[in-house]
C-alpha positions as CSV (number, residue, x, y, z in Angstrom):
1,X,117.8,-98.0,79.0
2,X,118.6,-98.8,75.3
3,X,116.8,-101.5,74.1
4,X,119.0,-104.4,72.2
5,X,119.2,-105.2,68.8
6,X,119.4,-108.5,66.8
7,X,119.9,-109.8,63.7
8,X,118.9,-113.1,61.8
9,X,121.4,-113.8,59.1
10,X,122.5,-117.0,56.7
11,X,122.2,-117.8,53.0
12,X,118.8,-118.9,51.8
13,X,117.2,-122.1,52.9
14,X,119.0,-121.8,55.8
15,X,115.6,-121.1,57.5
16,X,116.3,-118.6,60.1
17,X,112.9,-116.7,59.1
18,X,111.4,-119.4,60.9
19,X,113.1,-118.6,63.9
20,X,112.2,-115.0,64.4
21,X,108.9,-114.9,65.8
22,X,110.0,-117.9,68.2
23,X,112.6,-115.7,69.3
24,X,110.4,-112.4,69.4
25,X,107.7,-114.5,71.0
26,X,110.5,-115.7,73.9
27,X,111.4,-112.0,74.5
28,X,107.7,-111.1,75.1
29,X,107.3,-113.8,77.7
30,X,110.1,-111.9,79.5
31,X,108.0,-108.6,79.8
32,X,110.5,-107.2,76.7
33,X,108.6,-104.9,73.8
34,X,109.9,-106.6,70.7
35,X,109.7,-105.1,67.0
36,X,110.3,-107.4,64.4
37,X,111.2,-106.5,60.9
38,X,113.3,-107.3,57.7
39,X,115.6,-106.3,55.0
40,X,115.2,-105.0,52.7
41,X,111.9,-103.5,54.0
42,X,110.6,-102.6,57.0
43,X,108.9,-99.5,56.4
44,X,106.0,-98.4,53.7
45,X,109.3,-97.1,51.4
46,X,111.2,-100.3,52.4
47,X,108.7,-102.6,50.7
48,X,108.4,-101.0,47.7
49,X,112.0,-101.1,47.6
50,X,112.1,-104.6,48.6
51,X,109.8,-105.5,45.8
52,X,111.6,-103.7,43.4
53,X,115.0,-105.6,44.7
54,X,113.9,-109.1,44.7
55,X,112.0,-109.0,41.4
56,X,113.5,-106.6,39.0
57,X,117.3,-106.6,37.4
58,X,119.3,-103.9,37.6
59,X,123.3,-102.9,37.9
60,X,124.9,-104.4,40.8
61,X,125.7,-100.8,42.0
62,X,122.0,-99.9,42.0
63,X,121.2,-102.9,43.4
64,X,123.8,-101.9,46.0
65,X,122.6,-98.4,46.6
66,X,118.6,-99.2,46.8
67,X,120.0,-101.3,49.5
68,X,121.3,-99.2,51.6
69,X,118.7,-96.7,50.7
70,X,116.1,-99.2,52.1
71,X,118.0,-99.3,55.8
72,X,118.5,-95.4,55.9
73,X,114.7,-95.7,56.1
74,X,114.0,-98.3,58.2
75,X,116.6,-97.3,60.5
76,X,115.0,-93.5,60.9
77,X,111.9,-94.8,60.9
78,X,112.0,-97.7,63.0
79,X,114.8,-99.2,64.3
80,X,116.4,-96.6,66.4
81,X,113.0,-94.9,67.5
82,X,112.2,-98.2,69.1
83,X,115.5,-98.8,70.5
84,X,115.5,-95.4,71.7
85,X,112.8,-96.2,73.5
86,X,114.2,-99.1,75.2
87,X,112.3,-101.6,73.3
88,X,113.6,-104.6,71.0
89,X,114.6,-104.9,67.9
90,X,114.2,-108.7,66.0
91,X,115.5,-107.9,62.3
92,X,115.6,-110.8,59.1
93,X,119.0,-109.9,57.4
94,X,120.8,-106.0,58.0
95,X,124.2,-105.0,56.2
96,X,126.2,-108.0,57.2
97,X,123.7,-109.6,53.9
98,X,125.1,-106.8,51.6
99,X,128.5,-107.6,52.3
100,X,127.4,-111.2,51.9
101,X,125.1,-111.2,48.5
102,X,126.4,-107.6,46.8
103,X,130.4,-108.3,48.1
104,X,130.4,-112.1,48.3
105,X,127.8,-113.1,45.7
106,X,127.9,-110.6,42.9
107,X,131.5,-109.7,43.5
108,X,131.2,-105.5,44.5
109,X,134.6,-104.0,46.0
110,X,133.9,-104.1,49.7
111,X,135.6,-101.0,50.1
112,X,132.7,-99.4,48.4
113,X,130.3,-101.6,51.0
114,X,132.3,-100.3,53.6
115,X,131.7,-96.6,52.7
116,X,128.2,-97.0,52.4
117,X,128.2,-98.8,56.0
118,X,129.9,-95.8,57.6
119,X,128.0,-93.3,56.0
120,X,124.4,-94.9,56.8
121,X,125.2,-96.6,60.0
122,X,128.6,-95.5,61.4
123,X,127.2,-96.0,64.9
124,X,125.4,-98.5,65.1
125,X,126.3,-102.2,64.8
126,X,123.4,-105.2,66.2
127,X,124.3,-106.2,69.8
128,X,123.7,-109.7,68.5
129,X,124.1,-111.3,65.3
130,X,122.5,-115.1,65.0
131,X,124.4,-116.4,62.0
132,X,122.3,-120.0,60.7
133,X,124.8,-122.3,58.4
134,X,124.8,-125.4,57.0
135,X,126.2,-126.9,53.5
136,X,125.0,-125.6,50.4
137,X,123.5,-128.8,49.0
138,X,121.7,-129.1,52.0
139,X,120.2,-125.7,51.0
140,X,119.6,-126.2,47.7
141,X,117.5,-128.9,48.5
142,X,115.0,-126.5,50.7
143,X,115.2,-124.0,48.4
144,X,113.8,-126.2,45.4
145,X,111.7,-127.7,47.7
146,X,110.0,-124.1,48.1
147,X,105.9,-124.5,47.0
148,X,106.0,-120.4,45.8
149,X,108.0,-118.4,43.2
150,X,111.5,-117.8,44.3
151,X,113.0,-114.4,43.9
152,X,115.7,-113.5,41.8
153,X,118.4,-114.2,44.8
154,X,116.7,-117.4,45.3
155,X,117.2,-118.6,41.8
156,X,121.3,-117.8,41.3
157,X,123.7,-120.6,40.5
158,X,124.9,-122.5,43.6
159,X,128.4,-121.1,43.2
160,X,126.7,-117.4,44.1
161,X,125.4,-118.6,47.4
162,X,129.0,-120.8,47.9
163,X,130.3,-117.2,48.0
164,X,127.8,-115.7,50.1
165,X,127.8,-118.4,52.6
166,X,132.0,-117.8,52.4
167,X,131.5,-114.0,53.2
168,X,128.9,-115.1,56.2
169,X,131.6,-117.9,57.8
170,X,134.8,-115.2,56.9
171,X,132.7,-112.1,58.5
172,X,131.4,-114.6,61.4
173,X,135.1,-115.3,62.0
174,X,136.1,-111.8,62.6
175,X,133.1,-110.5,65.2
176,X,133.0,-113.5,67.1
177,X,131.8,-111.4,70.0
178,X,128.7,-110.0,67.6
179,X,128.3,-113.1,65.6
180,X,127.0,-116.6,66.6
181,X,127.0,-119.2,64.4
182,X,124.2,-121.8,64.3
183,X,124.3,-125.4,62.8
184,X,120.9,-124.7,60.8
185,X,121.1,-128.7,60.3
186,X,119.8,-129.2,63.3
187,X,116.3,-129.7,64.8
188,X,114.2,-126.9,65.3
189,X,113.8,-127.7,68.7
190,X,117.4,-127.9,69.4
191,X,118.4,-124.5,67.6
192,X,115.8,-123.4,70.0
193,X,117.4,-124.1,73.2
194,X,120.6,-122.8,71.7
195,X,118.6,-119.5,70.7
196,X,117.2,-119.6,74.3
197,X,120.7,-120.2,76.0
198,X,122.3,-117.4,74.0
199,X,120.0,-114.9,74.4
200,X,119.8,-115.1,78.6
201,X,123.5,-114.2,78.0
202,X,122.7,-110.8,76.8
């Protein structure tokens, strides 16, 4: 049996990253072999990758492209081995952010976003994508209170991560059976027991 694949999405401060080893943790307790990973990263090439997007500038099509260069690898290397063999797969962002931060955020023709979808990953979409919202000022506030260096996403003007969080919402809208949206203003206890209630139905 295929193992199932799920994504963590939202703009940042949203704090979904502090949701996915909860949620991998859950999945263990019910005998399931979970991999967790991120984007962009994942794999040795990944990171460097990741390090190189986060920190350095660069054309918005570059940007684009090292993207999408980053999930060719991690999905080869890692994602579909493992749910090939029938194990889990836990993943912190996957193309639904490019659409968000390169199409939303920097303003790329999705068209362009849609190529590079099909051509990397024409068959294979998360079963499950966990979509945490909540205002942007409310955001902005976690963000700033942040006690390390913030990357170069991190530090765009709030209007950028209005769009993104636009893209998310607009995206969420039309997948409602792939997407769930959370009300990241909530307590972490209580997006728990949504996370819980959502996942038994998969």
């Amino acid at each position: 049996m295929s193992g199932k694949f799920i994504t963590f999405e939202g703009i940042d401060g949203a704090g979904k990253s502090s949701h996915v080893d909860w949620l991998a943790e859950l999945l263990r307790q019910r005998g399931l072999v979970v991999n967790v990973t991120r984007e962009p990263g994942g794999t040795a090439l990944g990171e460097k990758l990741r390090d190189i997007l986060l920190n350095e500038e660069m054309h918005l099509e570059t940007e684009t492209l090292l993207m999408f260069a980053a999930r060719r690898e991690h999905l080869a290397k890692l994602i579909e081995p493992a749910l090939q063999r029938g194990e889990w797969v836990v993943c912190d962002r996957f193309t639904d952010a490019t659409f968000a931060y390169q199409g939303g955020g920097r303003g790329l023709d999705r068209s362009k976003l849609q190529q590079l979808e099909h051509w990397v990953h024409a068959d294979r979409q998360p079963d499950l994508t966990l979509l945490f919202d909540l205002p942007l000022d409310v955001a902005r506030e976690r963000i700033a209170l942040a006690s390390r260096v913030l990357d170069r996403f991190e530090q765009e003007r709030a209007d950028f991560h209005e769009r993104v969080r636009q893209v998310y919402l607009d995206r969420a809208r039309h997948n409602p059976s792939r997407i769930q949206i959370i009300d990241a203003q909530r307590s972490i206890s209580d997006i728990q027991v949504t996370l819980e209630k959502i996942i038994s139905s998969i």
